[in-house]
C-alpha positions as CSV (number, residue, x, y, z in Angstrom):
1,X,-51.7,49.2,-9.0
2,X,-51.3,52.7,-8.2
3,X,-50.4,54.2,-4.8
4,X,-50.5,58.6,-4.6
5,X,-47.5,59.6,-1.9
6,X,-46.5,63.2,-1.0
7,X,-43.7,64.4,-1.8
8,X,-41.7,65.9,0.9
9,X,-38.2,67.3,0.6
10,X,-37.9,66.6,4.1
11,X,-38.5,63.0,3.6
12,X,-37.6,60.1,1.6
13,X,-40.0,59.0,-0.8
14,X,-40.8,55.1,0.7
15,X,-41.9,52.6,-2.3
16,X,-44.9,50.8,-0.2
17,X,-44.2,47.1,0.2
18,X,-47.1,46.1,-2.0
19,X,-46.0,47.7,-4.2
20,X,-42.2,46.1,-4.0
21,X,-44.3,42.8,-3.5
22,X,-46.0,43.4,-7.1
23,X,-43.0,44.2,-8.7
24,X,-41.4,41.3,-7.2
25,X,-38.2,43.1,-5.6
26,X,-36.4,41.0,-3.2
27,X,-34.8,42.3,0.0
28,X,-31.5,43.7,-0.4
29,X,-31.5,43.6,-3.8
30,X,-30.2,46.0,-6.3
31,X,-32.5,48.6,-7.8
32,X,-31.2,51.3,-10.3
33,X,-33.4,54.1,-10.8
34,X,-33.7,56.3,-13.6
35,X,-35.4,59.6,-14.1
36,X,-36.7,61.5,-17.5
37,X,-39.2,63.7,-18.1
38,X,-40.5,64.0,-14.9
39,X,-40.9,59.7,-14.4
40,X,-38.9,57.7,-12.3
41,X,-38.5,54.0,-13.3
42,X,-36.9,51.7,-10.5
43,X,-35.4,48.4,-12.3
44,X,-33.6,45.3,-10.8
45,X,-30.2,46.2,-11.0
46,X,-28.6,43.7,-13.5
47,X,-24.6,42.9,-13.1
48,X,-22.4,43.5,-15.8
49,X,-19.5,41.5,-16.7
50,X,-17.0,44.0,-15.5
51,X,-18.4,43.1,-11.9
52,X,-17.7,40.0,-12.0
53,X,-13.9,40.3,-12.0
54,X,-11.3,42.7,-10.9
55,X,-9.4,45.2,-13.3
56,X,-6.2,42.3,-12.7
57,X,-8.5,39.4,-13.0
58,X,-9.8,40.9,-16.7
59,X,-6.3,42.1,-17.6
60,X,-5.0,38.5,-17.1
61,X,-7.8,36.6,-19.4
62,X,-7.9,39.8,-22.0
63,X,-4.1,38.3,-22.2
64,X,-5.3,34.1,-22.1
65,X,-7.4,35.5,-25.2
66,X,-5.6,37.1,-27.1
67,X,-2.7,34.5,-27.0
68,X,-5.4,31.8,-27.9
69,X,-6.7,33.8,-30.8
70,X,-2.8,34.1,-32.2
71,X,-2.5,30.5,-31.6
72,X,-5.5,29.8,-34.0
73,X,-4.4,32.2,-36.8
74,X,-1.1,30.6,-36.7
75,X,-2.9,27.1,-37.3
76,X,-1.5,25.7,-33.7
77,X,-4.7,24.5,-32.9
């Protein structure tokens, strides 16, 4: 499918919603766009780990870890 838009620094470029329909984006979800070489890919915007958790959160099971890995290497478990 291939929609032609204008584009106008005044204005927003507007993706058409058959066109979101067709590329199956949801409403409010997260797009990340990237540009090169003159082309603009929009992509579904995929969480990372570090997301999931805050800078405490991953600070305190970096620590679970790591204590878990020393218990194995000295044969505790």
């Amino acid at each position: 499918m291939a929609v032609a838009v204008k584009n106008n620094n005044k204005t927003p470029l507007v993706v058409s919603p058959a066109v979101r329909r067709r590329a199956r984006f949801k409403s409010g979800q997260e797009l990340e766009l990237r540009a090169s070489s003159g082309v603009i890919t929009i992509l579904p915007k995929v969480p990372s780990a570090d997301d999931e958790y805050t800078a405490e959160q991953r600070r305190i099971i970096d620590a679970q870890l790591a204590e878990g890995l020393a218990d194995i290497k000295a044969g505790l478990l």
